[in-house]
C-alpha positions as a Markdown table, in Angstrom:
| # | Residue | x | y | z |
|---|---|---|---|---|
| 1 | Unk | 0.0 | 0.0 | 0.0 |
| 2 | Unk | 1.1 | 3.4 | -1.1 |
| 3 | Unk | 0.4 | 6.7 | 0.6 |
| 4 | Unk | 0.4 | 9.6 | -1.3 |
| 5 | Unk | 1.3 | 12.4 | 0.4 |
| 6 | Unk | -1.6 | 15.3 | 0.7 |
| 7 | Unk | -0.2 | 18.9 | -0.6 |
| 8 | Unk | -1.2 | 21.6 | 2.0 |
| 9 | Unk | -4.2 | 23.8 | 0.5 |
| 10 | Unk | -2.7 | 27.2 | 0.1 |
| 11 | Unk | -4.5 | 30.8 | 1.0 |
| 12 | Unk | -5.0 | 32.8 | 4.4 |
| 13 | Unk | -5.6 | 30.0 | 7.2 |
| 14 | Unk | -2.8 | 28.0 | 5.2 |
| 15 | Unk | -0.3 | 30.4 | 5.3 |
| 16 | Unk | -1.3 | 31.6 | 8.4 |
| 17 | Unk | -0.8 | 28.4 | 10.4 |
| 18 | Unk | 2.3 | 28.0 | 8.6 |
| 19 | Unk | 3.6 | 30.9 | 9.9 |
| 20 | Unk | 2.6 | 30.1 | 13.3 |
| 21 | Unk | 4.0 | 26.3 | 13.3 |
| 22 | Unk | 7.5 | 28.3 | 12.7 |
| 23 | Unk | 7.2 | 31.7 | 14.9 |
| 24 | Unk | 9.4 | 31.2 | 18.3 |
| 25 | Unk | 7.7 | 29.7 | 21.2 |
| 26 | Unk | 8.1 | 32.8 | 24.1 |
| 27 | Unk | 8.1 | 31.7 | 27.5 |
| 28 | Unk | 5.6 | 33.0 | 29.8 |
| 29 | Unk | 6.2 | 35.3 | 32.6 |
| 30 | Unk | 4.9 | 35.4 | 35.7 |
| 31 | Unk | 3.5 | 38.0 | 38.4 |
| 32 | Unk | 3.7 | 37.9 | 41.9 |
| 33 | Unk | 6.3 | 34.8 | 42.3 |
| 34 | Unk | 8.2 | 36.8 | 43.9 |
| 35 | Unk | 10.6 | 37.5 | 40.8 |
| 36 | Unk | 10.7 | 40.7 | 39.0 |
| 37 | Unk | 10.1 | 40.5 | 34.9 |
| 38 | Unk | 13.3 | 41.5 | 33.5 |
| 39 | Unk | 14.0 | 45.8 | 33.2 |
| 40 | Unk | 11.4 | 46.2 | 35.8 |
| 41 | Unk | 11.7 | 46.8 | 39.4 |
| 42 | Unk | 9.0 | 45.3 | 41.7 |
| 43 | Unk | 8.3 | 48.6 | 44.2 |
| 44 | Unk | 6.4 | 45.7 | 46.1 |
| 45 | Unk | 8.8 | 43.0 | 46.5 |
| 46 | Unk | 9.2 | 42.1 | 50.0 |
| 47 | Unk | 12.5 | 40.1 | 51.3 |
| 48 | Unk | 12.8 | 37.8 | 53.7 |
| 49 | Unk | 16.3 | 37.4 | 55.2 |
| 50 | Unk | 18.5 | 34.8 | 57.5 |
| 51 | Unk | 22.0 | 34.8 | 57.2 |
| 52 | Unk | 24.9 | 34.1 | 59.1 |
| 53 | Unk | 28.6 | 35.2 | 57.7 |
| 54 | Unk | 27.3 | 35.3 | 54.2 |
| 55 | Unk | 28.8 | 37.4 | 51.7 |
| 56 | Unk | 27.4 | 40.8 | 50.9 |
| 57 | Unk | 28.0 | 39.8 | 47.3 |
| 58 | Unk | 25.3 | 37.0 | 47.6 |
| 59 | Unk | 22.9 | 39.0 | 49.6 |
| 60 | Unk | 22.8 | 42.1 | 47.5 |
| 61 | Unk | 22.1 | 39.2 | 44.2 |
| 62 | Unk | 19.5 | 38.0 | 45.9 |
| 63 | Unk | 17.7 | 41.4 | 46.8 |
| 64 | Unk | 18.1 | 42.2 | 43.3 |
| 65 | Unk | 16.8 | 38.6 | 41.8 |
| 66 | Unk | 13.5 | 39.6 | 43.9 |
| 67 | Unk | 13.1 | 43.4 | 43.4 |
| 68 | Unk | 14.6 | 43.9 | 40.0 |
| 69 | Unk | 16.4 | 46.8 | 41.2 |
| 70 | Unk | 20.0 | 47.5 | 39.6 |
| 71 | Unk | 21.9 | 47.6 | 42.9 |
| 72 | Unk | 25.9 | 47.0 | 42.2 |
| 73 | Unk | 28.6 | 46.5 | 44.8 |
| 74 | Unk | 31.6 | 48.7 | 44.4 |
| 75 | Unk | 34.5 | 47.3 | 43.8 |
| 76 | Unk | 37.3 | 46.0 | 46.5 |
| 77 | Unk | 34.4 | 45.6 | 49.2 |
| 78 | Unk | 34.5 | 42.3 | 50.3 |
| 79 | Unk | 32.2 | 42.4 | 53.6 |
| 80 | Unk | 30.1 | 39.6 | 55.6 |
| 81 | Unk | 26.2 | 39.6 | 56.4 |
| 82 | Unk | 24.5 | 38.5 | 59.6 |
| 83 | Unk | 20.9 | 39.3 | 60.1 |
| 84 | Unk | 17.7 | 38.2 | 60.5 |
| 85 | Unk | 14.5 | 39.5 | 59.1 |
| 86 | Unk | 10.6 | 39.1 | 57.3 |
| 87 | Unk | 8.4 | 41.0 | 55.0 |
| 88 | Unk | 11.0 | 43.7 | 54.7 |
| 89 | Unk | 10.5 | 46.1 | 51.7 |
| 90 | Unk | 13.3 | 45.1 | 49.4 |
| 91 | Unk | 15.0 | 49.4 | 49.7 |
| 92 | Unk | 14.8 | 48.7 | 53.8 |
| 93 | Unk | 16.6 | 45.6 | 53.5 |
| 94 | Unk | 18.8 | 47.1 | 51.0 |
| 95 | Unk | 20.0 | 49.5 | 53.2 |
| 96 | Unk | 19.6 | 47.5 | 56.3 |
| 97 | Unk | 22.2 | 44.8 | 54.6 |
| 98 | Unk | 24.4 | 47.5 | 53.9 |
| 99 | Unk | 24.5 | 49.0 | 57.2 |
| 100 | Unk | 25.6 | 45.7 | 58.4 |
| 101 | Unk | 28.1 | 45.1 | 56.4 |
| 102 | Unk | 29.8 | 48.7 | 57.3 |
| 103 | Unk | 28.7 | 50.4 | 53.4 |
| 104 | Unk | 26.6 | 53.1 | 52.6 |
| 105 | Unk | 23.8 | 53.0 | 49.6 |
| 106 | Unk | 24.1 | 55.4 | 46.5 |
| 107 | Unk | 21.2 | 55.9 | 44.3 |
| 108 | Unk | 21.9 | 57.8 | 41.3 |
| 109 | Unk | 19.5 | 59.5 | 38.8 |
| 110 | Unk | 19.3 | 56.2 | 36.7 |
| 111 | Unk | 18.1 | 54.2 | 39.4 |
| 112 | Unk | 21.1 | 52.0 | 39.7 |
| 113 | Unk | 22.0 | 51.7 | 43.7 |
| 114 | Unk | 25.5 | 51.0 | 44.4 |
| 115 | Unk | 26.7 | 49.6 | 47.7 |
| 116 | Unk | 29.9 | 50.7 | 48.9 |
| 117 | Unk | 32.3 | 51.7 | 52.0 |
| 118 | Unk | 31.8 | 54.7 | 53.2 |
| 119 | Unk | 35.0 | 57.3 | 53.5 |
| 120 | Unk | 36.2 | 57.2 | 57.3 |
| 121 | Unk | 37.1 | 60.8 | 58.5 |
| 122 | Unk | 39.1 | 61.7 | 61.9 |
| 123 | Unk | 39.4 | 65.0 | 63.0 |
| 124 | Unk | 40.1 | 67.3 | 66.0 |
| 125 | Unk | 38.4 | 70.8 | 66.0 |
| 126 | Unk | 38.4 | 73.0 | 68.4 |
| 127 | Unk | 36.6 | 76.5 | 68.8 |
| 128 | Unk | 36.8 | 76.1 | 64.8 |
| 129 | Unk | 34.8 | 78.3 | 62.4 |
| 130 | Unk | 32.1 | 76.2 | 61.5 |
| 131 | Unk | 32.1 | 76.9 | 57.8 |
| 132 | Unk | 35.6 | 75.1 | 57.5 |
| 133 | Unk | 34.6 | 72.0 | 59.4 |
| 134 | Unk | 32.0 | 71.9 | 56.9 |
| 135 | Unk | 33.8 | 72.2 | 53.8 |
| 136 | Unk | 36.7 | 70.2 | 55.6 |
| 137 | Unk | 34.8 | 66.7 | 56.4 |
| 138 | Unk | 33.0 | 66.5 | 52.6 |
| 139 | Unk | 36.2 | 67.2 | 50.8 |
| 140 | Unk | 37.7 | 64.0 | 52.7 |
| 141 | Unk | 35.1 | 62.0 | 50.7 |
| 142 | Unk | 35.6 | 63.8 | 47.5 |
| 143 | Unk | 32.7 | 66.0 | 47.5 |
| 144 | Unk | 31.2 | 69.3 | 48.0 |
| 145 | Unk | 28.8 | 71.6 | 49.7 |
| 146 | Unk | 27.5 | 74.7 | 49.2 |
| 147 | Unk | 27.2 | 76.3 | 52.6 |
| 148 | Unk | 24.2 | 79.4 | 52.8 |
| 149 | Unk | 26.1 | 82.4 | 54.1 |
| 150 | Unk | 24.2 | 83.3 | 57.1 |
| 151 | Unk | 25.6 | 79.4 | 58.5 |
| 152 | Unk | 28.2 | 81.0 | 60.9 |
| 153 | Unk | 29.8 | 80.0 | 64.7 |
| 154 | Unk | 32.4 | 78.1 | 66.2 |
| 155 | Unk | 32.8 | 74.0 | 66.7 |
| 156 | Unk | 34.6 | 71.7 | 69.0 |
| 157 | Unk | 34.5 | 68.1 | 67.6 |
| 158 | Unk | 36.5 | 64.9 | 67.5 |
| 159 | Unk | 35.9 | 62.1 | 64.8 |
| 160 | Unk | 37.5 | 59.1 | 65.4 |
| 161 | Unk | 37.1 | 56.9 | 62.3 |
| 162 | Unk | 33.3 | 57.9 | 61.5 |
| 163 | Unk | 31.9 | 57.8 | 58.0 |
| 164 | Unk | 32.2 | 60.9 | 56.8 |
| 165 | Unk | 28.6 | 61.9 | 55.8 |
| 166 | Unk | 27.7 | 60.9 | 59.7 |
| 167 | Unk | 30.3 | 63.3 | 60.4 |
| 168 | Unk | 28.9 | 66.0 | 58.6 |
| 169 | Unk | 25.0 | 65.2 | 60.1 |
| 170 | Unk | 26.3 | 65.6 | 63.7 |
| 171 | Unk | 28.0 | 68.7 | 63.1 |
| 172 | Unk | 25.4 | 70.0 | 60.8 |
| 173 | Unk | 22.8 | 69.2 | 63.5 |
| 174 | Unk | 24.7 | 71.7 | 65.8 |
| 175 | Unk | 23.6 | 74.8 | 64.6 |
């Protein structure tokens, strides 16, 4: 017995399955399993955290698999984690892991968040002029501040290895 092959009727539904039989399959994503769709950043994501002596590397990876956030880790920071915690918002945890692993968080105007050590500052002031401790501690982190011109007084202050923007707060909070 011979079978003869059938030739595939031609016109819209012909060609238009035969285009679909050879279009890509696309996988499927899905909402709310606690992973952000790629390029978007879950504002909602909540973390939930235990870790003992992990690496900040691995922790910050994992904030960002579930939040979708660009967050990068500076370079030359190799820091540990240990902390404990549930239904955090992912930006709290962010900068709660952070704070436990001695960095600071920047966000800059792209919405990338970079985790880094802060600049440590230590200084002895006393009866200085106010403006200069303020232009003094920012410049030791390589930045700037404009100071309003009526900002005037004296300071007496010792830092003793203290980031230097908590620096700056507790002697801007003295006037």
């Amino acid at each position: 017995m011979h079978i003869r092959p059938r030739r595939a009727k031609s016109g819209p539904f012909g060609l238009a399955f035969a285009l679909l039989a050879a279009a890509p399959v696309a996988e499927a994503q899905i909402f709310g399993s606690g992973e952000a769709p790629p390029g978007a950043v879950d504002e909602s994501a909540s973390i939930d955290l235990d870790v003992i002596g992990r690496p900040l590397e691995d922790v910050l990876k994992m904030i960002r698999d579930r939040s979708g956030a660009n967050i990068l880790l500076a370079q030359n920071v190799d820091a540990r984690v240990t902390l404990t915690f549930r239904g955090v918002p992912w930006r709290e945890a962010l900068e709660l892991v952070a704070e436990n692993a001695g960095c600071i968080v920047q966000e800059s105007r792209g919405r990338v968040f970079k985790v880094e050590k802060p600049v440590n500052v230590t200084y002895s002031f006393n009866d200085a002029d106010i403006r200069q401790v303020i232009q003094a501690i920012p410049q030791a982190g390589g930045s700037n501040v404009v100071i309003a011109p009526d900002v005037q007084g004296v300071v007496t202050l010792e830092l003793k290895e203290r980031p230097w923007r908590d620096a700056l707060d507790n002697v801007v909070k003295t006037l």
